[in-house]
C-alpha positions in Angstrom: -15.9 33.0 140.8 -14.3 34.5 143.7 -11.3 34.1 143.1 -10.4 35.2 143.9 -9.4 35.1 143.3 -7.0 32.9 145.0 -6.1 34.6 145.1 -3.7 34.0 142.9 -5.8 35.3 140.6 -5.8 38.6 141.9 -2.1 38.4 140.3 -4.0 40.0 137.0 -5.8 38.8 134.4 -8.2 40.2 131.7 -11.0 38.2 130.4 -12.3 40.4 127.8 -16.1 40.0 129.2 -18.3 42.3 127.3 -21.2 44.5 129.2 -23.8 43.4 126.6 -24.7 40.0 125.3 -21.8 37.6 125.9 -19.7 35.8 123.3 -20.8 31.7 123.8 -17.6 30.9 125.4 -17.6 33.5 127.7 -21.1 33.0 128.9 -20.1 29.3 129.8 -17.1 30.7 131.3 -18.9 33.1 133.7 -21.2 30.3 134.6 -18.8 28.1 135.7 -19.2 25.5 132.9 -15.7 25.2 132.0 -15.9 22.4 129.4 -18.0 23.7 127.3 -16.1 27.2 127.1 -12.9 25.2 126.7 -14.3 23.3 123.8 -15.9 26.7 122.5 -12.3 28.5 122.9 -10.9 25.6 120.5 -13.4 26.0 118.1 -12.4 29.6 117.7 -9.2 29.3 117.5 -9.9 26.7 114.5 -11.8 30.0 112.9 -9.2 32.5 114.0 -6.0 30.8 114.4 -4.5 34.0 114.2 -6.1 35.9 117.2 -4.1 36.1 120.2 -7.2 36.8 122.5 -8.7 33.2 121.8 -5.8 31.7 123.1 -5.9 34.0 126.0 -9.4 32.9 126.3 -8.6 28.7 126.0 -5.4 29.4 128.9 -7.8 31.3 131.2 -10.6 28.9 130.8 -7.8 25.7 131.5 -6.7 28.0 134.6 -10.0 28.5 136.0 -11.5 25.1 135.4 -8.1 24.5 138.1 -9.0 26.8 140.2 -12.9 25.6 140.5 -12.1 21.9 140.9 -9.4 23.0 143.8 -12.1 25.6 145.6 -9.5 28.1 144.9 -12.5 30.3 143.7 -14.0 31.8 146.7 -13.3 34.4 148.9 -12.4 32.2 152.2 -9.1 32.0 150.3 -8.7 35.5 151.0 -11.2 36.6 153.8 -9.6 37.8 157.5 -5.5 37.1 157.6 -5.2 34.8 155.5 -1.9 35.7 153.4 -2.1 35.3 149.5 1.5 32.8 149.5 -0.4 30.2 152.0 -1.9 27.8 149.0 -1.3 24.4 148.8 -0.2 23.2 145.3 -2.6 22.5 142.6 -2.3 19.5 140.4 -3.7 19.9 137.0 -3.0 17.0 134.5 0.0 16.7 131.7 -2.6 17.3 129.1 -3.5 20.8 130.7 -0.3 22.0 131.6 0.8 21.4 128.2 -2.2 22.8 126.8 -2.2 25.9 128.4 1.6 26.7 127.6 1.1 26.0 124.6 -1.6 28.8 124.2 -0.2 30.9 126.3 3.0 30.6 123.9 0.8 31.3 120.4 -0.8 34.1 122.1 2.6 35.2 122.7 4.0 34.7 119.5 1.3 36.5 117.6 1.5 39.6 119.6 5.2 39.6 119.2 4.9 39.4 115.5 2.3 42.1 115.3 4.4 44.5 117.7 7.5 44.2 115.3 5.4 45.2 112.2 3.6 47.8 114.0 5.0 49.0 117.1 1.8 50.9 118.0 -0.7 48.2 117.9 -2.0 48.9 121.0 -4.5 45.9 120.8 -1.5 43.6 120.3 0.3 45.4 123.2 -3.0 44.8 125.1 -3.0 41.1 124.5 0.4 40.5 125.4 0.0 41.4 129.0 -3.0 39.4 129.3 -0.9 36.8 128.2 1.8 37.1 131.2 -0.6 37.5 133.6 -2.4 34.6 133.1 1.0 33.0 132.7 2.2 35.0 136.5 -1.4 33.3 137.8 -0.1 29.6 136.6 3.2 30.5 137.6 1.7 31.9 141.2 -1.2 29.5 141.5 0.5 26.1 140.1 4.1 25.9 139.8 4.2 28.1 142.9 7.3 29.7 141.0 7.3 33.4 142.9 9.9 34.9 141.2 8.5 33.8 137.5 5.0 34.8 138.8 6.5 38.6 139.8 8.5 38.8 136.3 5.2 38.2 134.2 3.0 40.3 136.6 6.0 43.4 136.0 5.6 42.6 132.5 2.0 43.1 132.4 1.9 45.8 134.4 4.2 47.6 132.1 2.7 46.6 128.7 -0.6 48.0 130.1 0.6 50.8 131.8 2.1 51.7 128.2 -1.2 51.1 126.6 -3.3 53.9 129.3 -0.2 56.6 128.9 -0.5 56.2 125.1 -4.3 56.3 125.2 -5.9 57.3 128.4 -9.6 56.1 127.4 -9.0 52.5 127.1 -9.9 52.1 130.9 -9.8 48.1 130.6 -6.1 48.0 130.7 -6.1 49.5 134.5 -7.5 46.4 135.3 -4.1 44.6 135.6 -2.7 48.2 137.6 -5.6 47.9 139.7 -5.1 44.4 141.0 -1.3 44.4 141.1 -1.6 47.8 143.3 -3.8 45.8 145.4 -1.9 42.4 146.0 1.5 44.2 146.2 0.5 46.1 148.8 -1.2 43.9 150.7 1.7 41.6 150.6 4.0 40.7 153.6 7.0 43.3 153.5 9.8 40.9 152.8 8.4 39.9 149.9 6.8 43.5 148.8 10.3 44.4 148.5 11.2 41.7 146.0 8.4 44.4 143.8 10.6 47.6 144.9 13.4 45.9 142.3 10.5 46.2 139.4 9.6 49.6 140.5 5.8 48.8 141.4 5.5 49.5 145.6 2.1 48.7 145.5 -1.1 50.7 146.9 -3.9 49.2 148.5 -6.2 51.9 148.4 -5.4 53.1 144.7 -5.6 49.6 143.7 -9.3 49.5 145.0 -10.1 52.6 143.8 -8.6 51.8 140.2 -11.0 48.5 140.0 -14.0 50.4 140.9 -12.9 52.9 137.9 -12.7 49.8 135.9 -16.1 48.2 137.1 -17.6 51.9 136.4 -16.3 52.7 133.2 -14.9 49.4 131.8 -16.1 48.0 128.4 -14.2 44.8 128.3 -13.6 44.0 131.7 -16.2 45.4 134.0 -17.5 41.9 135.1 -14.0 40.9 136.1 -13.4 43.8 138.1 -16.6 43.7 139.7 -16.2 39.9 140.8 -12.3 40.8 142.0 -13.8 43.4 144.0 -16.5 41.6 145.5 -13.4 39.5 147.0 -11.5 42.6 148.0 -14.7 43.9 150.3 -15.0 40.7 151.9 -11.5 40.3 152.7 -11.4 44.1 153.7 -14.0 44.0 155.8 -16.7 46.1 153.7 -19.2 43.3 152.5 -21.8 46.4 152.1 -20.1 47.4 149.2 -19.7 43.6 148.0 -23.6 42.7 148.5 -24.8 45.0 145.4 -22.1 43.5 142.9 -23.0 39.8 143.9 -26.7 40.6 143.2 -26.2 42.3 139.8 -23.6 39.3 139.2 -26.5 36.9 139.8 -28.8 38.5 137.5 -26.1 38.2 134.5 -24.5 34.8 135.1 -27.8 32.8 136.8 -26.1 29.7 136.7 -23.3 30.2 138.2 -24.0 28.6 142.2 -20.6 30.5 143.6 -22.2 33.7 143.6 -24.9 32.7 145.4 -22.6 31.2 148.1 -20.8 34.0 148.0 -23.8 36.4 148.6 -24.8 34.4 151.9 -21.2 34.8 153.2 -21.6 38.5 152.7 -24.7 38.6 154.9 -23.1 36.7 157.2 -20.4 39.1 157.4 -23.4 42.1 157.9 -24.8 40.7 160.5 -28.1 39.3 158.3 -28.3 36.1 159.3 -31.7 35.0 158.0 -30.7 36.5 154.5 -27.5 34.6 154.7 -29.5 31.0 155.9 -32.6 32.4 153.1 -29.4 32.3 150.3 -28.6 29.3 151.3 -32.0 27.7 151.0 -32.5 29.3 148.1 -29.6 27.1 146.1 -30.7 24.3 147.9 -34.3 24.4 146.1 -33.0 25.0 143.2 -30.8 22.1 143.4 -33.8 20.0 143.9 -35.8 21.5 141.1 -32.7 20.4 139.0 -31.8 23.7 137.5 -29.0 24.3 135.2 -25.9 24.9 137.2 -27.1 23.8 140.4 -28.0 20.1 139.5 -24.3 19.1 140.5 -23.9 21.4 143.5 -23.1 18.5 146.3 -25.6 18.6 149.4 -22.5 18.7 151.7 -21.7 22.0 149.6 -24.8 23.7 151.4 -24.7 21.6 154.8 -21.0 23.3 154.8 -21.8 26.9 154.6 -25.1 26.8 156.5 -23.5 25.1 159.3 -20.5 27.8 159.2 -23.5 30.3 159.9 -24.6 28.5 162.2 -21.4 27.6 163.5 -20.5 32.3 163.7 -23.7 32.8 165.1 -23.4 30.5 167.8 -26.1 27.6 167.3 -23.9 24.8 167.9 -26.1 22.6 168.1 -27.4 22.8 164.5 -23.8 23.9 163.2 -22.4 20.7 164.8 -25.3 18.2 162.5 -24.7 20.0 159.4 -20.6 20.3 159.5 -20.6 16.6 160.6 -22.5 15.4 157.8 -20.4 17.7 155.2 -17.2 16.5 156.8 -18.4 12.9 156.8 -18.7 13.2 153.1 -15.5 15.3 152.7 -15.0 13.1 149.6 -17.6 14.5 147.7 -16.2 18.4 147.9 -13.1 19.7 146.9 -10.2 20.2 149.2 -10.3 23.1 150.5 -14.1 22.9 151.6 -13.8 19.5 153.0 -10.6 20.9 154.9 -12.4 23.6 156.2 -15.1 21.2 157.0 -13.3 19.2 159.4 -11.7 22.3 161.2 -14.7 24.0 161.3 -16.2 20.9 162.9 -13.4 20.8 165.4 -14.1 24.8 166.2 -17.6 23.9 167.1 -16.7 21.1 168.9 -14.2 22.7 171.2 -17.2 25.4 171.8 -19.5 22.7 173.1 -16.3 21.3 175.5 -16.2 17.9 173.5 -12.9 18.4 173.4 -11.6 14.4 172.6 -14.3 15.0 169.4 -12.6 18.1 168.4 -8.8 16.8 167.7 -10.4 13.8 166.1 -11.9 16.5 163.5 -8.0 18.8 163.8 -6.9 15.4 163.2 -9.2 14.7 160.0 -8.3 17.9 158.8 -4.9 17.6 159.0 -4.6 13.8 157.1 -7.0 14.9 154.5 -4.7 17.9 153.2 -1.7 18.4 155.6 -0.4 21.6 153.7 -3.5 23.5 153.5 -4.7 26.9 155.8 -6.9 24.1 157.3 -4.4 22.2 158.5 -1.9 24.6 159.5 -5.2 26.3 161.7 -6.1 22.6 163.0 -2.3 21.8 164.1 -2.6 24.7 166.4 -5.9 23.9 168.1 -4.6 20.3 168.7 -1.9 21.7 170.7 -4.9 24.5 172.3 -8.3 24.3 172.6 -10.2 27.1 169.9 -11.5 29.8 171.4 -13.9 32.5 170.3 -12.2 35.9 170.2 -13.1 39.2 168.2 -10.7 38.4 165.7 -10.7 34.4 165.2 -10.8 32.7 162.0 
């Protein structure tokens, strides 16, 4: 779930995924199946009212199950230039909104109340910054309320920085240092300075290198810092280093479809075209066969990535039949792939020199989500024709 991060999500989170057999609700979570964790989350908080990481859990699983219907979680959210602030507005229902602040709040609460009777309780101290950074991620990723999302991000950097300095061996809590190094400094400056007020600058390179510490050493979170780095490669430009974690990904999580996709970007990336098109194939049969987690992968899903293989490695021809019958069916995907479906379309178009089909498909693009990356990218082909260069998205 690559995030993603959304990268939004890269704002920091902690999942609390275990390196051995999964908890229920975490296993559904990893594998996409957000209902069933959500309902699994609820059922533990009935058994442990009192536990501030099951209500962690039930906000991150409302979050993500977001983030999946929007197709905020994979990595062409994040890949080339995009910047992290360019994400249209996501629209969960009244019923989730409310849910999730209200566990957010509990969780909260109950780390709160456990900090004033014990000061020390490092766990409790622990939980509370997972709590404001799923609530920065909301903030970030849904109410797109910056300066909210920056305060609980701060806050969770600093609860977790004060659980490492009081005990260096609980590697976990980097996680939320490691990612906020990472999308500070990969910010735009103008609003990098807004973290200079909080005291955080932000360090690409130390953020990276505190993830892979996590992904090493972690306990709690090494899958989640495994799967944010497999989004940090690709949008850095290092998919060699991302290939490994997708595969070791796949073998934990087997039903979970976006790491599959994800792998076939990545050999895209490295130049592997066959592996990338054998990925692809590879979800398609199992789509077919009916497998769990794949049954409800749409056709147009697949037709959409193999035709933007196609579509970098220059068969036209074939990219051209596959975007046009995901874009056709733009309907059946979520908005940002059926976006990016009609501007790839329009991309390959404008290759072939059929140009009058081309800003039909900017034009698509732009009335099917006229704030999105997409459209922004179509708006400025309509006005010039796309044109391959070294470092065109």
């Amino acid at each position: 779930m690559l995030i993603r991060v959304a990268f939004g999500l890269l704002l920091a989170f902690a999942a609390r995924a275990q390196t051995a057999a999964l908890p229920k609700g975490l296993d559904h979570f990893y594998n996409l199946e957000y209902d069933q964790a959500i309902e699994e989350f609820r059922r533990r908080i009935q058994a442990e009212p009192g536990s501030p990481e099951e209500h962690n859990h039930l906000a991150m699983a409302i979050l993500y199950r977001e983030m999946f219907r929007s197709g905020a979680l994979e990595t062409e959210l994040v890949s080339g230039g995009n910047p992290f602030l360019r994400r249209p507005r996501m629209n969960p229902s009244a019923q989730d909104q409310q849910e999730f602040d209200q566990a957010i709040r509990k969780s909260m609460d109950l780390c709160r109340a456990r900090l004033k009777a014990r000061p020390a309780d490092l766990d409790a101290m622990y939980a509370l910054g997972v709590a404001h950074g799923l609530r920065a991620n909301y903030n970030f990723l849904v109410r797109k309320a910056y300066l909210d999302a920056l305060r609980d991000v701060t806050a969770a950097r600093k609860l977790h920085n004060q659980v490492t300095d009081r005990n260096p061996s609980r590697i976990d809590a980097r996680l939320v240092q490691g990612v906020h190094d990472y999308v500070v400094g990969s910010l735009p400056l103008r609003i990098r300075l807004l973290g200079f007020v909080a005291g955080f600058r932000g360090d690409k390179r130390q953020g990276i290198a505190t993830l892979e510490d996590v992904a090493k050493r972690g306990e709690l979170n090494r899958v989640d810092a495994e799967v944010l780095l497999c989004a940090i490669y690709r949008r850095e430009r290092q998919p060699a280093r991302a290939a490994p974690l997708l595969e070791d990904l796949i073998s934990r999580f087997p039903r979970n479809f976006l790491f599959r996709f994800e792998l076939a970007q990545m050999y895209a990336d490295l130049g592997k075209k066959d592996s990338a098109l054998a990925a692809l194939l590879e979800i398609e049969k199992r789509k077919s066969e009916g497998e769990p987690g794949y049954r409800l992968v749409p056709i147009e899903k697949i037709l959409y990535a193999r035709g933007v293989v196609q579509f970098w490695y220059n068969d036209l021809d074939e990219a051209a039949r596959n975007l046009e019958r995901a874009a056709s069916a733009a309907g059946e995907l979520d908005l940002n792939t059926g976006t990016f479906a009609w501007l790839r379309l329009g991309q390959t178009y404008d290759l072939k020199g059929q140009r009058s089909h081309a800003v039909a498909a900017y034009q698509q693009a732009v009335r099917l989500a006229p704030d999105s990356d997409a459209a922004r990218q179509s708006r400025q082909y309509l006005a010039s024709p796309y044109r391959r260069t070294r470092n065109s998205g």
